[in-house]
C-alpha positions as CSV (number, residue, x, y, z in Angstrom):
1,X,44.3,18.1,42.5
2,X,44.3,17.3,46.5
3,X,47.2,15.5,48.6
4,X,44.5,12.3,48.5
5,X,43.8,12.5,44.8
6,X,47.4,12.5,43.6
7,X,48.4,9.4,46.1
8,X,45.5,7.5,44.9
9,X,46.1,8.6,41.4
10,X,49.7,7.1,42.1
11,X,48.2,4.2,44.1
12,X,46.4,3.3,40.5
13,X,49.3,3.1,38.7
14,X,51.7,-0.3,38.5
15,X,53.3,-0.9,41.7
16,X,57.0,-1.9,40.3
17,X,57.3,1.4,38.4
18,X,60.2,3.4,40.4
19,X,59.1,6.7,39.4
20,X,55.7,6.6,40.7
21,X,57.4,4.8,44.0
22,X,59.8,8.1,44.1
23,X,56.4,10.6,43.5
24,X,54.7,8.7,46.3
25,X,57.4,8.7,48.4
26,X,58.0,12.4,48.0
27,X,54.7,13.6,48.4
28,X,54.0,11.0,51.7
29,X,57.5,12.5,53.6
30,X,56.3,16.3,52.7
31,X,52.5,15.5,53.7
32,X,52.3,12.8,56.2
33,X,55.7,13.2,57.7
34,X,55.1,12.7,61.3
35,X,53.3,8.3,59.9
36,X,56.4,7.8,57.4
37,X,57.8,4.1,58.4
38,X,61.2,4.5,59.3
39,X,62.9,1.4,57.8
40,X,65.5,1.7,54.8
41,X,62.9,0.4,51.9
42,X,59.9,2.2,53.4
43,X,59.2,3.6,49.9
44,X,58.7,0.0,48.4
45,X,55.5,0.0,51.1
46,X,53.6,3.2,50.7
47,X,50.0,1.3,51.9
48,X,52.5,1.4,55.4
49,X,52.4,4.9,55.7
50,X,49.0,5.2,54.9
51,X,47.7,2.6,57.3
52,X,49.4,4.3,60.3
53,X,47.9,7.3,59.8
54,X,44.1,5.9,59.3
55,X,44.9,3.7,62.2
56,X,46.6,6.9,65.0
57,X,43.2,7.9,66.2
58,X,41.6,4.6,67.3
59,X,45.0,3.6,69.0
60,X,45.0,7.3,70.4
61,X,41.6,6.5,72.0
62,X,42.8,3.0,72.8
63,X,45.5,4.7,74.9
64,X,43.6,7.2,76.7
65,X,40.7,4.6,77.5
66,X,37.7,6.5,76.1
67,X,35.2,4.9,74.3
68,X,33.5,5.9,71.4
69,X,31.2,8.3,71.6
70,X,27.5,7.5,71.8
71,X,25.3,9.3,69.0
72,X,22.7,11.2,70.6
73,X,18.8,10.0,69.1
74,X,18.6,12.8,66.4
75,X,14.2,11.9,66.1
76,X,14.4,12.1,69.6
77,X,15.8,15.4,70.4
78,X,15.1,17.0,67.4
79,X,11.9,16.1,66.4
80,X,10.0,17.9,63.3
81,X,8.2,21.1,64.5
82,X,5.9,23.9,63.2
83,X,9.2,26.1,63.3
84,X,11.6,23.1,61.9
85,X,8.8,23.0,59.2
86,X,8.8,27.0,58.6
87,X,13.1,27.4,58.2
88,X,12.6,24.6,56.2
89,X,10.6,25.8,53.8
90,X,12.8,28.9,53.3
91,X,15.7,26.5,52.9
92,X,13.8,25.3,49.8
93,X,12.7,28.4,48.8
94,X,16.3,29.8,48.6
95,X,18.0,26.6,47.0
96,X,19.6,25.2,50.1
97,X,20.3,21.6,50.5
98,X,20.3,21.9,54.4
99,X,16.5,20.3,54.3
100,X,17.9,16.9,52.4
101,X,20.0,16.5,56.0
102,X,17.4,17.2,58.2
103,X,19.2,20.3,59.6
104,X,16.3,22.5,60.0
105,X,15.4,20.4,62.4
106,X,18.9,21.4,64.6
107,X,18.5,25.0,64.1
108,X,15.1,25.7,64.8
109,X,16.0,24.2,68.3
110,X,18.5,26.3,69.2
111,X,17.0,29.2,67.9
112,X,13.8,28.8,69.9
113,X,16.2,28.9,73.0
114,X,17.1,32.3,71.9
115,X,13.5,33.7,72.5
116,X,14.6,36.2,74.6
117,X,17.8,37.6,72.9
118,X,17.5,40.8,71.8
119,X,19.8,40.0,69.0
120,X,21.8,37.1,67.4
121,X,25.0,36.6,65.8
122,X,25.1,33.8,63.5
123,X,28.6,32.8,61.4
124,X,28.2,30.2,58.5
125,X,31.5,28.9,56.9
126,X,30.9,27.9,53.5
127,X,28.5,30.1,51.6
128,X,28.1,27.6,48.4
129,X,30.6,27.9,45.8
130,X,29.4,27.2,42.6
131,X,32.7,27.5,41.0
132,X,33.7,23.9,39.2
133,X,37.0,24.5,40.2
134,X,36.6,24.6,43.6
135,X,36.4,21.3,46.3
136,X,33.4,21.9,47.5
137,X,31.5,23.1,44.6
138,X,27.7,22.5,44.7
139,X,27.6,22.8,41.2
140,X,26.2,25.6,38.4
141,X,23.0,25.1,39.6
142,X,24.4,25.7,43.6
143,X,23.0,29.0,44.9
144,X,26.0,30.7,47.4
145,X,23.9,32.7,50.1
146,X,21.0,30.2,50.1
147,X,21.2,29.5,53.9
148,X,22.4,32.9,54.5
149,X,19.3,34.4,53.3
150,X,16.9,32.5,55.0
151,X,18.7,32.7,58.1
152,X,18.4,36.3,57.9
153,X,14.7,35.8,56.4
154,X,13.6,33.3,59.3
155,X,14.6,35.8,62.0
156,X,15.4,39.9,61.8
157,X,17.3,39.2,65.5
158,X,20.0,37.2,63.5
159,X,22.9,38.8,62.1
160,X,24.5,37.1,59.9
161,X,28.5,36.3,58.9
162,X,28.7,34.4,56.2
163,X,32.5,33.8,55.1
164,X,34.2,31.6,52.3
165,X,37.6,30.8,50.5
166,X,36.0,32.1,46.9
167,X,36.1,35.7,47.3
168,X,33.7,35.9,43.8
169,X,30.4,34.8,46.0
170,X,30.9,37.1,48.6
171,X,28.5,39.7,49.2
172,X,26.6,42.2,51.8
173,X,22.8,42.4,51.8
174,X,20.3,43.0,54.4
175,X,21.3,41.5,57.7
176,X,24.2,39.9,56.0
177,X,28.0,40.4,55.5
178,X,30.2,37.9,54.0
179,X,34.2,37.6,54.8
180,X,36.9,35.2,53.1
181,X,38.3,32.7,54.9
182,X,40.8,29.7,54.6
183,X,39.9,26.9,56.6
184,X,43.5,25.6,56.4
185,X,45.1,28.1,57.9
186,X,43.9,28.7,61.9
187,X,44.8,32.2,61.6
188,X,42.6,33.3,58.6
189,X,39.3,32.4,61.4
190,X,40.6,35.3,63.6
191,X,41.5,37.8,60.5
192,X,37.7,37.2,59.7
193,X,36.6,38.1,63.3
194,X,38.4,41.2,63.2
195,X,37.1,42.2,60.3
196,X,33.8,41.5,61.1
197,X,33.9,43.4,64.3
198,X,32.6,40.8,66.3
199,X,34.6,38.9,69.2
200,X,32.0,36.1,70.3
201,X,29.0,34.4,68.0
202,X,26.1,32.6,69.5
203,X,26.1,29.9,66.7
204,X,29.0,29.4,64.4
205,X,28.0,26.8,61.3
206,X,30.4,24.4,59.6
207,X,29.5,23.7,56.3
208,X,32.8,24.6,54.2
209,X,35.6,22.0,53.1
210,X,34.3,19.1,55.5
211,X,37.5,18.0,55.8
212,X,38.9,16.8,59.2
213,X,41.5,19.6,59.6
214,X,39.1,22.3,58.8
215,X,36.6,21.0,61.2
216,X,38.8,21.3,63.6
217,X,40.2,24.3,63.2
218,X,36.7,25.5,63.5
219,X,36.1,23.9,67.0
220,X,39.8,25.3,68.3
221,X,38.4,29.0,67.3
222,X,34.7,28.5,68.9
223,X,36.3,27.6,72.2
224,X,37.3,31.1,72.7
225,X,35.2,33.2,70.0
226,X,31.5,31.5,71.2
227,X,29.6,33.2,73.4
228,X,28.5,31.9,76.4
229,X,25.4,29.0,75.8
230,X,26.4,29.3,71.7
231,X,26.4,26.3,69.5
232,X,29.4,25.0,66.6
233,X,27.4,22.9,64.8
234,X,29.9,20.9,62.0
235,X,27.7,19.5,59.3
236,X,28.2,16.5,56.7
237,X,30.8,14.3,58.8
238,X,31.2,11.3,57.2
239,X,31.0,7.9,59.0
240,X,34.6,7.2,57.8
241,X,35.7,10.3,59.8
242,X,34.1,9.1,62.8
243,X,36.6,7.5,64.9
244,X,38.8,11.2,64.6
245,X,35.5,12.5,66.4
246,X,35.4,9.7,69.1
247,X,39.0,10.7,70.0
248,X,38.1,14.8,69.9
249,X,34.7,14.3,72.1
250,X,36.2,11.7,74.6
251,X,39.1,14.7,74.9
252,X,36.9,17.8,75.3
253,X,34.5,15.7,77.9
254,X,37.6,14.9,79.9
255,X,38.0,19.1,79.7
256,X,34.5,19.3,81.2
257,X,32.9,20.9,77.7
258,X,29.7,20.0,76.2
259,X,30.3,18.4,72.7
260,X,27.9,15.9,71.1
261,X,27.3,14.0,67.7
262,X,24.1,13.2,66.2
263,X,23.2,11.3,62.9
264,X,20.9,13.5,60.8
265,X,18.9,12.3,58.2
266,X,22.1,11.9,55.8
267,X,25.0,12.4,57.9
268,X,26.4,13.2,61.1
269,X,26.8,16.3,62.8
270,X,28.9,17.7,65.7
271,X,27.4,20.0,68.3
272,X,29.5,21.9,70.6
273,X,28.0,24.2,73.4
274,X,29.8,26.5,74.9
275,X,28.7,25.7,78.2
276,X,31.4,27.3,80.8
């Protein structure tokens, strides 16, 4: 069970039962240290802790005097296409869900800016468990390698890296070579880069644990492992996630970088370029 699921499990229970106050406050002071309230009967008010870590960001961006991030007009700047149309049709053909989303619409943009690249390198986090007792599980009907495969099927430039924390879906085919990874841990990003062989990616796809610390890990390895002009495109971030992003993007533009969000069809998505 995750961090959230056993606090909420606990949040579900009576609120005058000690033990469950002592479970909560153990796991709060080993997993969200740094928000713990520090008065004497801080365990009595768990809904404390928790409210000073879902608040942090917007006070963050309060602080620094950025304002939230404008959503770029998805229709607008990617509109359907006769390419958006054809990778979409080999999403569906291969069992991905990226069509649902609107995402073919995102990559056939970029890729058409790649007309003149001799060869692309393409990384996808999250190949598509299918094992139950994963997070982020499609399902037994979930086909891992579905947008790995169409990728490599849309375009025999693209070289493909597709990488995952469930070693059992991992697999080398034509144009494709799959890697483990552990979006948790930072390092685990460059152990896959190594060995892969490559150093730099011209698009790098985040569609693994959507959680906010994964994300990000993903953005602090593109800054130095995307080649100049590539795209980190984070799928499936949820509204509720948002304000996190307003802080990140207000940050990174203050840096000078390129970084974006965009609703799709279904959910937003995060584009960073790598534009120095």
């Amino acid at each position: 069970m995750t961090v959230r699921g056993k606090i909420f499990q606990i949040l579900r229970n009576p609120v005058g039962s000690l033990k469950e106050r002592g479970r909560l406050a153990r796991l709060l002071v080993k997993e969200l240290p740094v928000f713990v309230v520090n008065s004497g009967n801080w365990a009595k008010f768990p809904a404390l802790t928790l409210r000073a870590a879902n608040v942090f960001p917007g006070q963050f961006l309060s602080l620094l005097e950025i304002k939230e991030a404008k959503a770029i007009d998805f229709d607008a700047v990617f509109p359907v296409t006769q390419e958006s149309r054809k990778i979409g049709a080999l999403f569906d053909k291969n069992g991905s869900d990226k069509t649902s989303h609107g995402y073919e619409r995102i990559y056939s943009k970029f890729f058409d800016s790649y007309q003149g690249a001799q060869s692309i390198q393409l990384l996808e986090i999250g190949i598509g468990t299918n094992s139950h007792g994963l997070i982020s599980s499609m399902g037994r009907n979930g086909r891992p390698g579905a947008s790995l495969i169409t990728f490599a099927e849309f375009d025999t430039r693209i070289n493909v890296t597709g990488a995952d924390i469930d070693r059992r879906i991992l697999f080398t085919a034509n144009q494709v070579k799959c890697f483990f990874i552990d979006q948790t841990v930072l390092g685990s990003y460059y152990t896959l880069a190594s060995q892969a062989g490559i150093n730099q990616f011209d698009f790098i796809i985040d569609d693994g644990l959507h959680s906010t610390e994964a994300n990000l890990n993903s953005l602090i390895f593109a800054q130095n492992h995307l080649a100049p002009g590539g795209y980190l495109i984070i799928e499936d971030i949820p509204d509720n996630s948002l304000p996190v992003w307003d802080v990140v993007i207000g940050i990174m533009r203050l840096k000078g970088l390129e970084i974006s969000v965009t609703r799709a069809t279904r959910c937003n998505v995060i584009i960073f370029r790598n534009s120095l």
